[in-house]
PDBQT receptor file of N, H, CA, C and O in Angstrom, charges set to zero:
ATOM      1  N   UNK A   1      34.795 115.838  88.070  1.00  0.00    +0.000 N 
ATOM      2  CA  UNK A   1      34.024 114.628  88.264  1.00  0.00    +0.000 C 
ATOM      3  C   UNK A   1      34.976 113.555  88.800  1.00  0.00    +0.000 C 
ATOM      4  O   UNK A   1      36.075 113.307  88.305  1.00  0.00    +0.000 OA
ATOM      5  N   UNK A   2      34.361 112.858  90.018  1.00  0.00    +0.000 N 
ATOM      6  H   UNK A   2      33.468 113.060  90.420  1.00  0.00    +0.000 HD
ATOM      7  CA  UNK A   2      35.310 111.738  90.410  1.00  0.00    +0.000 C 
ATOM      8  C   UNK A   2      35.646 110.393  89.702  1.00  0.00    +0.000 C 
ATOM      9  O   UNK A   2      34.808 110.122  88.842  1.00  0.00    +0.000 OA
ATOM     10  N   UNK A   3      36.468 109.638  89.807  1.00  0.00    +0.000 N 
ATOM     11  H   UNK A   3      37.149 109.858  90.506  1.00  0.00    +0.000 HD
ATOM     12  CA  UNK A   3      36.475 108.611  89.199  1.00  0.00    +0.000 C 
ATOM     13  C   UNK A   3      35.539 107.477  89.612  1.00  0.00    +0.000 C 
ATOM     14  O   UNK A   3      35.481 106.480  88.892  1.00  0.00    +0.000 OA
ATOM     15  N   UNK A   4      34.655 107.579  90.941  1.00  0.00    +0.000 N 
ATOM     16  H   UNK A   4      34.701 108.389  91.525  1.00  0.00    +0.000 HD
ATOM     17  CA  UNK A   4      33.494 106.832  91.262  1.00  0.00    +0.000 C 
ATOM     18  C   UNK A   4      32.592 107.435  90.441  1.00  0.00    +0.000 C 
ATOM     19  O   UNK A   4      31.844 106.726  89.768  1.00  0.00    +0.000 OA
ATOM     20  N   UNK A   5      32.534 108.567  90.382  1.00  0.00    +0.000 N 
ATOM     21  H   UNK A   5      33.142 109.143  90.929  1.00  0.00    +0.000 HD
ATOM     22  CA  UNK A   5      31.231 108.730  89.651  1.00  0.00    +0.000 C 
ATOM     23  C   UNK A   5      31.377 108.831  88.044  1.00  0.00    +0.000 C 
ATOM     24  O   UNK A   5      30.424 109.091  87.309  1.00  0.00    +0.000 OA
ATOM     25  N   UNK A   6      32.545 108.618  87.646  1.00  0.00    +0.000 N 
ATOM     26  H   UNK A   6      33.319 108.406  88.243  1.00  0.00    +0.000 HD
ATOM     27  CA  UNK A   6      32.652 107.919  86.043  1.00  0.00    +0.000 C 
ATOM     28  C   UNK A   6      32.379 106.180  85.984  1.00  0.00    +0.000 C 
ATOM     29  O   UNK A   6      31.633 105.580  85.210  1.00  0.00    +0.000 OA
ATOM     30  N   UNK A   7      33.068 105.731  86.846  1.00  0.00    +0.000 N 
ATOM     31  H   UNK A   7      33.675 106.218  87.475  1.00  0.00    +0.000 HD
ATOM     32  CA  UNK A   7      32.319 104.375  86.922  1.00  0.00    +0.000 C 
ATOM     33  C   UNK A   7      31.148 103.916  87.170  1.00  0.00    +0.000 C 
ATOM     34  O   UNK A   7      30.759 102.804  86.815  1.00  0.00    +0.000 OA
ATOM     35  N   UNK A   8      30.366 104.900  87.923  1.00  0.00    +0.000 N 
ATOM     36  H   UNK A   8      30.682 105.804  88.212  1.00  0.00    +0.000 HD
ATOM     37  CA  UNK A   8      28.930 104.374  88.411  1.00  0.00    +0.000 C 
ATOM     38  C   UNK A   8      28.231 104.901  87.472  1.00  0.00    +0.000 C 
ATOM     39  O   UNK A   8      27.033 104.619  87.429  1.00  0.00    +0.000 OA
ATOM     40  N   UNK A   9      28.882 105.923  86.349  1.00  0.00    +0.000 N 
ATOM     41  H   UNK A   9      29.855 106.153  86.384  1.00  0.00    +0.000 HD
ATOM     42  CA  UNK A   9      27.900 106.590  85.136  1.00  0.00    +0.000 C 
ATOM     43  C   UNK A   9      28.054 105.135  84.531  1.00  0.00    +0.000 C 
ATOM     44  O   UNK A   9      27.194 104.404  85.023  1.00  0.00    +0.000 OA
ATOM     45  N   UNK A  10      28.972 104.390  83.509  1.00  0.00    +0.000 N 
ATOM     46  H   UNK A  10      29.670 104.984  83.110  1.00  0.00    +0.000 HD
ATOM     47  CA  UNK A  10      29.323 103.287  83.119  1.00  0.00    +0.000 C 
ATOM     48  C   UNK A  10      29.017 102.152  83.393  1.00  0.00    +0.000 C 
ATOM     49  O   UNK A  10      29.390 101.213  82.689  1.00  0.00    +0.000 OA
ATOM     50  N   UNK A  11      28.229 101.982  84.539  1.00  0.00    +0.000 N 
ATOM     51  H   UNK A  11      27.926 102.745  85.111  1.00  0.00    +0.000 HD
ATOM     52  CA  UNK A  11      28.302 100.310  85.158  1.00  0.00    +0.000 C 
ATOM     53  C   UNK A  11      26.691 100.268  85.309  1.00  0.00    +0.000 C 
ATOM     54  O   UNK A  11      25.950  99.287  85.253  1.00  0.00    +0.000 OA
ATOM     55  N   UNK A  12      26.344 101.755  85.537  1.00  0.00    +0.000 N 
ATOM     56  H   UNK A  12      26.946 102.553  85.583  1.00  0.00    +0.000 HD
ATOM     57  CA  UNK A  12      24.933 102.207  85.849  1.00  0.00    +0.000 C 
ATOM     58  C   UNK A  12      24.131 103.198  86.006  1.00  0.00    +0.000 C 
ATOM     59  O   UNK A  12      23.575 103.660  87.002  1.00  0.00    +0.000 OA
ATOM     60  N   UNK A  13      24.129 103.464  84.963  1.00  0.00    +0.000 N 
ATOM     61  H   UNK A  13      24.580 103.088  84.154  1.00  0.00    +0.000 HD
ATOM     62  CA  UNK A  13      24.044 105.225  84.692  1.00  0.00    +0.000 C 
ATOM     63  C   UNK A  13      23.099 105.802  84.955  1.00  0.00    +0.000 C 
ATOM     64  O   UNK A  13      23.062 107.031  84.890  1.00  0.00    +0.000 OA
ATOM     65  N   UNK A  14      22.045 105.042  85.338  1.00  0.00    +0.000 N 
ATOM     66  H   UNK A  14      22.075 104.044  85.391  1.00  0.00    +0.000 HD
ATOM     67  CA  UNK A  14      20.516 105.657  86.345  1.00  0.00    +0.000 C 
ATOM     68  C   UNK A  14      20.947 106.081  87.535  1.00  0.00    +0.000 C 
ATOM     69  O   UNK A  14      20.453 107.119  87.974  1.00  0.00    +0.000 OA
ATOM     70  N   UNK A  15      21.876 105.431  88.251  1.00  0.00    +0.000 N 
ATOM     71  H   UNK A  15      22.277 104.587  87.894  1.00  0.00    +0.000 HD
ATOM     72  CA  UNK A  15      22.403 105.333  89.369  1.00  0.00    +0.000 C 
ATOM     73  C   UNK A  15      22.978 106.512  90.104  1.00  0.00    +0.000 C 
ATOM     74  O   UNK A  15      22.727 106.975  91.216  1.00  0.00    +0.000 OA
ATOM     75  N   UNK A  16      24.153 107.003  88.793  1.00  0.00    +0.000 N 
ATOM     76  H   UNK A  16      24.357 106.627  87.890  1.00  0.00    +0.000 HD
ATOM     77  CA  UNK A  16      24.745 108.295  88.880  1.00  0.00    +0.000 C 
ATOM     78  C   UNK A  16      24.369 109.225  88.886  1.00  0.00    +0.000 C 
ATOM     79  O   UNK A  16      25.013 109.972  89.622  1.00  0.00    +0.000 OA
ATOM     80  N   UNK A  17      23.218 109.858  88.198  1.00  0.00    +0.000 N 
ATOM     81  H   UNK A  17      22.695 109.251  87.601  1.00  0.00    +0.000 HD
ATOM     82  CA  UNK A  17      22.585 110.615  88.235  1.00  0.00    +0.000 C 
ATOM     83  C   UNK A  17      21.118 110.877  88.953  1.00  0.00    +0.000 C 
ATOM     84  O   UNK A  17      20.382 111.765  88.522  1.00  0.00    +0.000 OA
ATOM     85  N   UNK A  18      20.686 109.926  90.241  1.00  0.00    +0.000 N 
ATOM     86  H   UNK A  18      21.284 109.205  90.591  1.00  0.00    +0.000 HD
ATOM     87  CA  UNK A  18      20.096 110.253  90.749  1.00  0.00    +0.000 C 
ATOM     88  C   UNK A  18      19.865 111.337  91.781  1.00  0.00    +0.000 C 
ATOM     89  O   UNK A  18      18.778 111.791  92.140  1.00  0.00    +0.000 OA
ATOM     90  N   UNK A  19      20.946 111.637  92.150  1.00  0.00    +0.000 N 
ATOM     91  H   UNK A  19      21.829 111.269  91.858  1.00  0.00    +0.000 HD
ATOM     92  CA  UNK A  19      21.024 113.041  92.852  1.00  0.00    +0.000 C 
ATOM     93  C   UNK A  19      20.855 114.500  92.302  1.00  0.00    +0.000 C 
ATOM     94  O   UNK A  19      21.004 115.499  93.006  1.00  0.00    +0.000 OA
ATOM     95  N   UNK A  20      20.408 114.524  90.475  1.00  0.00    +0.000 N 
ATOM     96  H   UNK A  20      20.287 113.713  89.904  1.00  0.00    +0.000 HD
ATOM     97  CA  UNK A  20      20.771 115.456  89.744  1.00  0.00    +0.000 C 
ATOM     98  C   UNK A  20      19.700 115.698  89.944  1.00  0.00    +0.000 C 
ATOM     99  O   UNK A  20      19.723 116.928  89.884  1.00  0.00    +0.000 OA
ATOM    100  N   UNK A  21      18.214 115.285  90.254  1.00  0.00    +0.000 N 
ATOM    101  H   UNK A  21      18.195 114.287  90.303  1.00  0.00    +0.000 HD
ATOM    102  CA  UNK A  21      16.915 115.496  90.379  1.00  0.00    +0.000 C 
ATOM    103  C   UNK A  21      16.249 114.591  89.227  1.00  0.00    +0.000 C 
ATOM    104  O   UNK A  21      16.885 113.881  88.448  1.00  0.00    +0.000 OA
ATOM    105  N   UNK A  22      14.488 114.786  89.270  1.00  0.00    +0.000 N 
ATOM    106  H   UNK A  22      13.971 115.362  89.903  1.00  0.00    +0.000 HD
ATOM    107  CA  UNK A  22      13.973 114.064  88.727  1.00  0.00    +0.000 C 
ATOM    108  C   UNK A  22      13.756 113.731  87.402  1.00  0.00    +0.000 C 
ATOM    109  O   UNK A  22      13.331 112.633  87.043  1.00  0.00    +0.000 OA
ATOM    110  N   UNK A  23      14.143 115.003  86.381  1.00  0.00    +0.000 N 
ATOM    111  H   UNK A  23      14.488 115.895  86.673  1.00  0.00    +0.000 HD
ATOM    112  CA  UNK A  23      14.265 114.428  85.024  1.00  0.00    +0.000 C 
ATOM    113  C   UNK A  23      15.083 113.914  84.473  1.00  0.00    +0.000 C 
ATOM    114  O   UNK A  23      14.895 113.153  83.524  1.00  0.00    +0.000 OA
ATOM    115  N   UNK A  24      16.750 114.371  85.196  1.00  0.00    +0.000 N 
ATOM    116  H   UNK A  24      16.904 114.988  85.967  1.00  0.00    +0.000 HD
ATOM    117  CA  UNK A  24      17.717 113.843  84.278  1.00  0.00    +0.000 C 
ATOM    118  C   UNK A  24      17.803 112.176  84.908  1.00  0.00    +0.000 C 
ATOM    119  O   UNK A  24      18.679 111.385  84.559  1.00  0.00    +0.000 OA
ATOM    120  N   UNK A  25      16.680 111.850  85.914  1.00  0.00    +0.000 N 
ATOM    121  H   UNK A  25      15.968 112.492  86.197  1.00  0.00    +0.000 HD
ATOM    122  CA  UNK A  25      16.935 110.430  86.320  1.00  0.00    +0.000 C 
ATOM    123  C   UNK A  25      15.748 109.721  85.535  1.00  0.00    +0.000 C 
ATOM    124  O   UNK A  25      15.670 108.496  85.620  1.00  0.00    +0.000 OA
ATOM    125  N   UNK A  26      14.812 110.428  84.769  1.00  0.00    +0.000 N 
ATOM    126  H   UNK A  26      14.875 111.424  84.700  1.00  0.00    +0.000 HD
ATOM    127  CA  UNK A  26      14.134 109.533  83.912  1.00  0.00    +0.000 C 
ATOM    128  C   UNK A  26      14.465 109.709  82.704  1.00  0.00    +0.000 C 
ATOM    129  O   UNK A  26      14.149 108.886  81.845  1.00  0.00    +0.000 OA
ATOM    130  N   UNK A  27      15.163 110.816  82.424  1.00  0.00    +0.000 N 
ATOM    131  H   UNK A  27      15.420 111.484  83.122  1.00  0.00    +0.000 HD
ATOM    132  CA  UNK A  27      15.873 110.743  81.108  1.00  0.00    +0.000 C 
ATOM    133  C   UNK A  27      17.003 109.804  80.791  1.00  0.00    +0.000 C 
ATOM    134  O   UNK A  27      17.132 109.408  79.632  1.00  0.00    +0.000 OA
ATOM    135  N   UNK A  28      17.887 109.393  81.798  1.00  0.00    +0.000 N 
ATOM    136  H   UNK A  28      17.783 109.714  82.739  1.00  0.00    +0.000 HD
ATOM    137  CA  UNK A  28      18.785 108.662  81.842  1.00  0.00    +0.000 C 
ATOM    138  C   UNK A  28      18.532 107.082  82.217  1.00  0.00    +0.000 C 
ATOM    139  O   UNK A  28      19.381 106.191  82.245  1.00  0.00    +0.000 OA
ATOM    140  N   UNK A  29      17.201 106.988  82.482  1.00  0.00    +0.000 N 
ATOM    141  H   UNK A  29      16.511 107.712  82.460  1.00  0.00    +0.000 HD
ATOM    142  CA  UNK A  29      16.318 105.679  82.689  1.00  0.00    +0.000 C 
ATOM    143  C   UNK A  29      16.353 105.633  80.673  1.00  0.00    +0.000 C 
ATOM    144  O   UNK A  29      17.156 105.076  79.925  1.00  0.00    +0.000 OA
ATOM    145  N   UNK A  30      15.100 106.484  80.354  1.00  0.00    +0.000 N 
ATOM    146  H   UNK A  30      14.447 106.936  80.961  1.00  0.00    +0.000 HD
ATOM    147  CA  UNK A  30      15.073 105.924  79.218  1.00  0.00    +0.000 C 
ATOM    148  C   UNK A  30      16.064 105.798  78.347  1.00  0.00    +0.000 C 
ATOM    149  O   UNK A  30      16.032 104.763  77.681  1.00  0.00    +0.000 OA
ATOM    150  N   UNK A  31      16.949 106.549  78.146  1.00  0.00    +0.000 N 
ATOM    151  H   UNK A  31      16.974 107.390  78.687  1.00  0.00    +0.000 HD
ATOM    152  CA  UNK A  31      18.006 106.524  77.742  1.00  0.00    +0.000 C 
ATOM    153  C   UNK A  31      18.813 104.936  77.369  1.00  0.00    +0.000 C 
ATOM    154  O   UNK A  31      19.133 104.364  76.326  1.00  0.00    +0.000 OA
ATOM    155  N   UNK A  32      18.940 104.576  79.082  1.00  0.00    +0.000 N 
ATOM    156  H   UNK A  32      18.680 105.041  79.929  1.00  0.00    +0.000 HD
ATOM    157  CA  UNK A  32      19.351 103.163  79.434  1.00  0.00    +0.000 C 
ATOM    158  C   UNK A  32      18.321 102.262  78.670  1.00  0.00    +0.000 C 
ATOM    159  O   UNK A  32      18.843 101.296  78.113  1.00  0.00    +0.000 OA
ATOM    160  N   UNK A  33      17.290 102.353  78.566  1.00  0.00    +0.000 N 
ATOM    161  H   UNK A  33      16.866 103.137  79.019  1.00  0.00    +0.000 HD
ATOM    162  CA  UNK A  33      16.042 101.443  78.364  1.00  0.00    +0.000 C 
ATOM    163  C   UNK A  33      16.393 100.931  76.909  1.00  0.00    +0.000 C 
ATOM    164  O   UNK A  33      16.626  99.756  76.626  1.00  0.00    +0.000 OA
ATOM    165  N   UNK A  34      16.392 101.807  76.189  1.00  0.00    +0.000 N 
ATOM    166  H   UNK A  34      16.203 102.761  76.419  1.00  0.00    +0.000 HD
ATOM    167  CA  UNK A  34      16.979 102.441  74.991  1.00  0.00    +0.000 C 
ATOM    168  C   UNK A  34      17.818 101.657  74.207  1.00  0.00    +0.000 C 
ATOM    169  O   UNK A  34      17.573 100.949  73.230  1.00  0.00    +0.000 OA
ATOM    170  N   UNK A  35      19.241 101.997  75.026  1.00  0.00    +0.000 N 
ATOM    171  H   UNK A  35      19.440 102.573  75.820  1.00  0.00    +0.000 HD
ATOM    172  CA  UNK A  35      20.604 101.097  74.439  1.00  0.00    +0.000 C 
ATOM    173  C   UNK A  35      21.093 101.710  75.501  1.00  0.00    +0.000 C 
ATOM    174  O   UNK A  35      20.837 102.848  75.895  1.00  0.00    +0.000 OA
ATOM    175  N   UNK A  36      22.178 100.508  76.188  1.00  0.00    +0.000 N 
ATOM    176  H   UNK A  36      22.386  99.584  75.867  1.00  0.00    +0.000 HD
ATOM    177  CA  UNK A  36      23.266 101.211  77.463  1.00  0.00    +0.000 C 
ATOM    178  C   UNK A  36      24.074 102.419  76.686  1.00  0.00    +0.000 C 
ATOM    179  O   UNK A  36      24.167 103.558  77.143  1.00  0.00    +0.000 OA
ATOM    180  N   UNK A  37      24.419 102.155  75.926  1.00  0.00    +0.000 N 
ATOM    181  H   UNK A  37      24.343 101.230  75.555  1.00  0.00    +0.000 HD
ATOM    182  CA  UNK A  37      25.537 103.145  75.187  1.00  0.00    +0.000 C 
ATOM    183  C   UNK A  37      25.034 104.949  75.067  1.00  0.00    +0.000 C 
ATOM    184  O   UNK A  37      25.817 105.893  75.165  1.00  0.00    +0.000 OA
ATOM    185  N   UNK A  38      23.342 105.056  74.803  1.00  0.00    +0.000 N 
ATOM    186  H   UNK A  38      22.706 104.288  74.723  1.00  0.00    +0.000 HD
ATOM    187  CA  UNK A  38      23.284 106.392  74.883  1.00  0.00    +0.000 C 
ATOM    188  C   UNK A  38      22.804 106.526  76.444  1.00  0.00    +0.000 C 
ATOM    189  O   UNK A  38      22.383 107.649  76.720  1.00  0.00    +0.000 OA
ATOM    190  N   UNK A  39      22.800 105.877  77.169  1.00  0.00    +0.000 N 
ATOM    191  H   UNK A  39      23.142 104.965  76.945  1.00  0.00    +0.000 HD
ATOM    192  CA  UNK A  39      22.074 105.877  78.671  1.00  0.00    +0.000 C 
ATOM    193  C   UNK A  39      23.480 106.595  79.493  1.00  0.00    +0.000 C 
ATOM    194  O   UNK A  39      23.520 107.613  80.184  1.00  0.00    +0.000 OA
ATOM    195  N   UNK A  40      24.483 105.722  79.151  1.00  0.00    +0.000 N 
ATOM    196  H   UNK A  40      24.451 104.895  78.589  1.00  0.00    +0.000 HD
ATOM    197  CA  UNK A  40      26.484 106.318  79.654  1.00  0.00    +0.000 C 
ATOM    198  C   UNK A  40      26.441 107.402  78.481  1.00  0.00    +0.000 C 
ATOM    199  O   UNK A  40      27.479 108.052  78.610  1.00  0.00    +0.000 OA
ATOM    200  N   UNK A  41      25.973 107.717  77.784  1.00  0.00    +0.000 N 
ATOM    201  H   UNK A  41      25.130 107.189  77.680  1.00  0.00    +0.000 HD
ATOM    202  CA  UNK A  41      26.669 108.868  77.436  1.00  0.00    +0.000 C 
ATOM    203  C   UNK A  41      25.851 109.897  78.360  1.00  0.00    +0.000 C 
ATOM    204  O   UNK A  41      26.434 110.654  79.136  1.00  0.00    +0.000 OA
ATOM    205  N   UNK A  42      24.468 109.866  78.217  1.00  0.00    +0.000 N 
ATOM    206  H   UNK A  42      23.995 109.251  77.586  1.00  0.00    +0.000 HD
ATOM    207  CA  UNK A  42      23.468 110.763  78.747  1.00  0.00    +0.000 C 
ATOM    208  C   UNK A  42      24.206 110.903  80.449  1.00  0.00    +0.000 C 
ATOM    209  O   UNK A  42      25.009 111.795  80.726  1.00  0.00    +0.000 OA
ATOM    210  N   UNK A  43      23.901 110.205  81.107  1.00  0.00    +0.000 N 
ATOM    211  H   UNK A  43      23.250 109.481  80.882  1.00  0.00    +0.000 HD
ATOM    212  CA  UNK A  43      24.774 110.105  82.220  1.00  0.00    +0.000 C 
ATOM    213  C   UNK A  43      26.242 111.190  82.384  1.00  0.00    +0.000 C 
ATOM    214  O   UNK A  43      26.338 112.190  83.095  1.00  0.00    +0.000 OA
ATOM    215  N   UNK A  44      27.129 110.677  81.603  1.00  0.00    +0.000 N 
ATOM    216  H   UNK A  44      27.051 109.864  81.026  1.00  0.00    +0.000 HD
ATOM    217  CA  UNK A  44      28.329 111.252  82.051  1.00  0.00    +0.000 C 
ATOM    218  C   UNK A  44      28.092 112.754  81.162  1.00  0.00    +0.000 C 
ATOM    219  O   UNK A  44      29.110 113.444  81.210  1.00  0.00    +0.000 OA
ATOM    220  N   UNK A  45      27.243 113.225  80.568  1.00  0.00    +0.000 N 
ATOM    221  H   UNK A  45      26.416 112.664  80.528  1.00  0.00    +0.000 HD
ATOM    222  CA  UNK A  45      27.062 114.302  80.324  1.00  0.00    +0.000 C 
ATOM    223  C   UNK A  45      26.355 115.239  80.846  1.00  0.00    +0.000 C 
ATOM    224  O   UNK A  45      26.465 116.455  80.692  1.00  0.00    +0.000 OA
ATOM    225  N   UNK A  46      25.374 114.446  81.682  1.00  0.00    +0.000 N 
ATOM    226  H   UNK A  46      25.284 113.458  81.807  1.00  0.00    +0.000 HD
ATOM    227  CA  UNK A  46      24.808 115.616  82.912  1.00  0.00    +0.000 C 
ATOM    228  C   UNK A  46      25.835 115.411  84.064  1.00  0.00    +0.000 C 
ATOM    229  O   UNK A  46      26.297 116.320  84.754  1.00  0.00    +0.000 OA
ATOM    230  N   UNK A  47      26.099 114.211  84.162  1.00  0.00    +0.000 N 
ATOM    231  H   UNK A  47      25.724 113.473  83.601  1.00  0.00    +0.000 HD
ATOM    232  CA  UNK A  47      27.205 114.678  85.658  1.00  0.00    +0.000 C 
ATOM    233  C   UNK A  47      28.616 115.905  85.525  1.00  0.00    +0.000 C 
ATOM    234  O   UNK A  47      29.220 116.609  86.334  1.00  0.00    +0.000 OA
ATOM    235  N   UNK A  48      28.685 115.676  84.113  1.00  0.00    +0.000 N 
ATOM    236  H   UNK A  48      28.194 115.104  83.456  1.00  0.00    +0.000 HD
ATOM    237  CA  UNK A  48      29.919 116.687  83.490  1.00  0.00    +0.000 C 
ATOM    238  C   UNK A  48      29.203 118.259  83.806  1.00  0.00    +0.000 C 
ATOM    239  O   UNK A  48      29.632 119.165  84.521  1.00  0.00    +0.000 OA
ATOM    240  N   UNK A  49      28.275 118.207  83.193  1.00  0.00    +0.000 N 
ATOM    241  H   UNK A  49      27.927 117.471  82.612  1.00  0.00    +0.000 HD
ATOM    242  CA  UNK A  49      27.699 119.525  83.176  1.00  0.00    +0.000 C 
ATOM    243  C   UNK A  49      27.070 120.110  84.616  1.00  0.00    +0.000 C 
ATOM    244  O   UNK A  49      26.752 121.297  84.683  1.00  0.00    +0.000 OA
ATOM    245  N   UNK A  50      26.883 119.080  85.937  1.00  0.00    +0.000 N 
ATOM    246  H   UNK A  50      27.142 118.115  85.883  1.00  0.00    +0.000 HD
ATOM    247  CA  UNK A  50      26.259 119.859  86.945  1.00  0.00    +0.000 C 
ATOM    248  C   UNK A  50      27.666 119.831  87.911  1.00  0.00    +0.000 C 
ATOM    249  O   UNK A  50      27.451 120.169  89.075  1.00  0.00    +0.000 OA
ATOM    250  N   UNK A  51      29.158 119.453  87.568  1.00  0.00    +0.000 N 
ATOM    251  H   UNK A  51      29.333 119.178  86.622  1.00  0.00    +0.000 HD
ATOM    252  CA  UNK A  51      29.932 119.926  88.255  1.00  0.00    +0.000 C 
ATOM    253  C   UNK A  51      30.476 120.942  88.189  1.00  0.00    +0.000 C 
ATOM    254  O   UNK A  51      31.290 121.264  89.055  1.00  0.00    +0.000 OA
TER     255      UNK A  51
């Protein structure tokens, strides 16, 4: 995983994972909606897992 895409999980974690397809970008919406804190985790854990 790049270090852009650890920051863009962190700064905006809907963001990062929009290329992963459509659930992990509404999962990571609500997530965010939620509390930022499980939205960056959700985030940097699908980007971890689809590299």
């Amino acid at each position: 995983m790049s270090c852009f895409r650890v920051l863009l999980c962190v700064i905006f974690p809907p963001l990062a994972v929009i290329d992963k397809g459509c659930g992990s970008f509404l999962i990571v919406c609500l997530l965010t909606v939620v509390g930022w804190v499980p939205g960056v985790l959700g985030a940097l854990i699908i980007c971890r897992e689809a590299d």
